[in-house]
N, C-alpha and C positions, 0 to 999 in steps of 0.2 A: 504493500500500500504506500507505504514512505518512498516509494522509487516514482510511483504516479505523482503523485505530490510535489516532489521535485520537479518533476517533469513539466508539469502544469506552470511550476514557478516561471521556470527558463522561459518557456513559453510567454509568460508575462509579462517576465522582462524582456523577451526580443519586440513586444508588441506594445507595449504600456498599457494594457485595456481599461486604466483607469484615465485614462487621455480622451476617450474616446466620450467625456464631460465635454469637450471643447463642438463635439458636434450633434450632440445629443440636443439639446435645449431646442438649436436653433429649427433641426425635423419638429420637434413638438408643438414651437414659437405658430411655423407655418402651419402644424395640422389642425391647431385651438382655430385661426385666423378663418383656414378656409371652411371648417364647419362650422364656423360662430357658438363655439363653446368647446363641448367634449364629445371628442369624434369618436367613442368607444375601445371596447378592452382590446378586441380582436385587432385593431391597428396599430393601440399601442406595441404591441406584443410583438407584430410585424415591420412595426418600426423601431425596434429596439433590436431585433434579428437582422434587419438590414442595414443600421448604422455599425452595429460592431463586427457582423460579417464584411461587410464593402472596408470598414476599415483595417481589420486583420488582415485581409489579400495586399490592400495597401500598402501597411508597414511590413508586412511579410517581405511581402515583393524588394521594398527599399532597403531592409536590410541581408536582402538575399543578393541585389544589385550591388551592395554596398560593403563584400567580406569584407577587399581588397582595398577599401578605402578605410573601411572601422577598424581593420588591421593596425593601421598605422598610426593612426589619433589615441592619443595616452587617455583622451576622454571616453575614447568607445573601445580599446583595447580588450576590455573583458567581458565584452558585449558575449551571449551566445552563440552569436552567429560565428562567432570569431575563434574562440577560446574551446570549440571544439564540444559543449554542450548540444548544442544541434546542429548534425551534418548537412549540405547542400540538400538530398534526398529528402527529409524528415520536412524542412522550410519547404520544400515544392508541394509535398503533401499538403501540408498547413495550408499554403496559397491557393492552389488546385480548390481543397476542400470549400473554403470558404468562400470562392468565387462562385462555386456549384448553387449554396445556400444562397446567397445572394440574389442569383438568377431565380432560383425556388420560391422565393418570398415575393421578388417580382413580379413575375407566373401569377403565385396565386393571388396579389393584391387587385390589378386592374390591366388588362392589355397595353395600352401607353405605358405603364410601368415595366414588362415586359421586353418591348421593342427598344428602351432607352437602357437599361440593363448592363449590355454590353456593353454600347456607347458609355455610360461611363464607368465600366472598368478598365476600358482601355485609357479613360483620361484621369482618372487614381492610379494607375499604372506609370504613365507618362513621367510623373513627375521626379521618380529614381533613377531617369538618366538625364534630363535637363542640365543637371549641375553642372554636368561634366561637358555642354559645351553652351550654356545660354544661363546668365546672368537671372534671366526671366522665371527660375526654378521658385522664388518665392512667389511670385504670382502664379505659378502654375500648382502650389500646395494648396493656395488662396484657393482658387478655383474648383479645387478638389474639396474643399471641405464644404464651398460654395453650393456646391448641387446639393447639399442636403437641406437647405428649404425647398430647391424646388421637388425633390425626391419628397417630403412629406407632403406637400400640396396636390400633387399627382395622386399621390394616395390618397387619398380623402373625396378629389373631385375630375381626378381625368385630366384636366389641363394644367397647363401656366398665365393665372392674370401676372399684371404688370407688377401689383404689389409684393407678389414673391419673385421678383424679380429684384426688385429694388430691395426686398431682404438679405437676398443672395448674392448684391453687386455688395451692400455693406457687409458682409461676412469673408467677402473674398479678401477686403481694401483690412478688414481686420487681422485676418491670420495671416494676411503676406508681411504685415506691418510689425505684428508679433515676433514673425521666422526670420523679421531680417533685426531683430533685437538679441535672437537667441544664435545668430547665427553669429554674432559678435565674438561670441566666446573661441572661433574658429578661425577668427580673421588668418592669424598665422602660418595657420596650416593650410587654408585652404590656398595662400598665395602661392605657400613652398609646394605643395601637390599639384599645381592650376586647375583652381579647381575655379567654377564661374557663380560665386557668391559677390553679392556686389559690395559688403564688406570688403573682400578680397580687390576687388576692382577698384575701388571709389574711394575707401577709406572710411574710417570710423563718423566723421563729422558730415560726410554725406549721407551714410547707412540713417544716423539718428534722423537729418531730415526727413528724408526719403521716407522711412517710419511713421515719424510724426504727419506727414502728409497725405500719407494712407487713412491712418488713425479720422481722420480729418472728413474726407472723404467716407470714413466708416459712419459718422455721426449725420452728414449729410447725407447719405443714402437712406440711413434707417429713420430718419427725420421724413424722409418722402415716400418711406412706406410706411409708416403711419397714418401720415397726410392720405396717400392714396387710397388704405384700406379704409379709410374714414374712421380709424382708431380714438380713443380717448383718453384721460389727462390720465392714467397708469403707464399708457403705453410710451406716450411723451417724455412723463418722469422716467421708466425705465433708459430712455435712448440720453436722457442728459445723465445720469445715474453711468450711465456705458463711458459717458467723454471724462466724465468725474472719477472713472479709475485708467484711463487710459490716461489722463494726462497724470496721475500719480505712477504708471508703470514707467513714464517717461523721467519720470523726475526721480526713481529708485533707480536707471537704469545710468542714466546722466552722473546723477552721484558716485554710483560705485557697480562697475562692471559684474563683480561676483555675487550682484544681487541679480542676475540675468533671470537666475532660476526660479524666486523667486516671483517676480515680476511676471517673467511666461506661465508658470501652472500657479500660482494662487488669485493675481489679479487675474487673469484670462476665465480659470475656471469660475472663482465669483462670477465674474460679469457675467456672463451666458448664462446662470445659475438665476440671479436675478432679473435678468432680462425676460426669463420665461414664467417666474413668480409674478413678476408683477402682469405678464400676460395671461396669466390662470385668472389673477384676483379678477381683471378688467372682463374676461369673455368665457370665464366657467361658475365664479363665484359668485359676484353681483349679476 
């Protein structure tokens, strides 16, 4: 039993499934929206199966892409994928598996869910080779975690309005703005590797703009889906409530670099945490 166990850990840690808070909320954010309350158990359950399968294949994938680069970085040196806990074989299983699920869940949610499926696992996919020759790799994580409002929206009602669109532009401008904060901690290595980080490119006092202008673009996107959805004063306070920890991530970040960690998974996952609180209170509660 203790060998499973382990097993399962490794597995966690190649994956972080407690990460998978960063894109949880925002499917939930869209599926409250598009049923104007609570769109039932049975999609919960379906959306909780296809945010951490879609993401398992993801991370799988990137750190199956990524032996030969985690090899070498003293920060991912002891990573699984690396260190010989889980062989190339056992991470393709893992990928394979949860791409299969993925697809499954889609199947049975609604046909447009279906047919789009693929399509984005190829663009979850995409993003563990970018680095290695386009700068553009945090927009392209952006975008990956992007589709999971319109993947809750689809579920619920088939289409894409504009409003989870304009959810999904501000969740992209958030997480690329995040990954080029946490990518900081890499600047060095990534230059001696050439590796296409734009820390590595541009430099630290650009990355933090470049960042902070994201971030920026994150509060005016979800400012205009609000507006769009015809939302109310919850919905409003949560997206200034978003700019209220975002410019504190910026200002722990600015301060002192080795708060990186901190800044990426405690401010990030509050926010998305809160964001979706206060959209229960506004369209399940009252």
């Amino acid at each position: 039993m203790q060998k499973y166990i382990n097993k399962l850990k490794d597995f966690n840690e190649l994956v972080m499934f407690e990460h998978s808070i960063f894109s949880l909320p925002f499917i939930f954010i869209a599926m409250i929206v598009a049923a104007d309350g609570w769109f039932g158990s049975w999609l919960l359950f379906m959306g909780i199966l296809a945010a951490i399968s879609a993401r398992n294949f993801a991370m799988g994938l990137n750190r199956y892409a990524d032996r030969d680069i985690d090899a070498l970085n003293p920060r991912t040196k002891n990573r699984p994928n690396v260190d010989g806990r889980l062989d190339s074989y056992t991470i393709l299983i893992f990928i394979g598996v949860n791409a299969l699920v993925f697809i499954a869940v889609a199947f049975m949610i609604n046909s447009l869910a279906m047919v789009l499926s693929i399509p984005i696992l190829l663009v979850l996919g995409s993003y563990s080779y970018f680095k290695r020759f386009s700068s553009l790799a945090h927009v392209v994580l952006g975008v990956s975690l992007g589709l999971a409002p319109i993947a809750g929206v689809i579920a619920v009602q088939a289409s894409i309005p504009v409003w989870s669109v304009l959810l999904s532009l501000g969740v992209i401008f958030w997480v690329a703005g995040f990954d080029l904060l946490y990518s900081l901690q890499d600047i060095d290595f990534d230059k001696n590797n050439n590796l296409y980080s734009i820390p590595s490119r541009y430099g630290a006092e650009a990355t933090l703009f470049i960042s902070a202008l994201f971030h920026m673009l994150t509060i005016i996107f979800w400012l205009l889906f609000a507006w769009i959805a015809q939302l109310g004063f919850f919905t409003f306070l949560a997206v200034i409530l978003s700019g209220v920890m975002l410019y504190y991530e910026h200002k722990l970040v600015r301060r002192d670099f080795t708060k990186i960690d901190r800044a990426f998974f405690t401010v990030n996952g509050y926010l998305g945490i809160t964001f979706l609180g206060f959209i229960i209170l506004e369209k399940v509660v009252l």
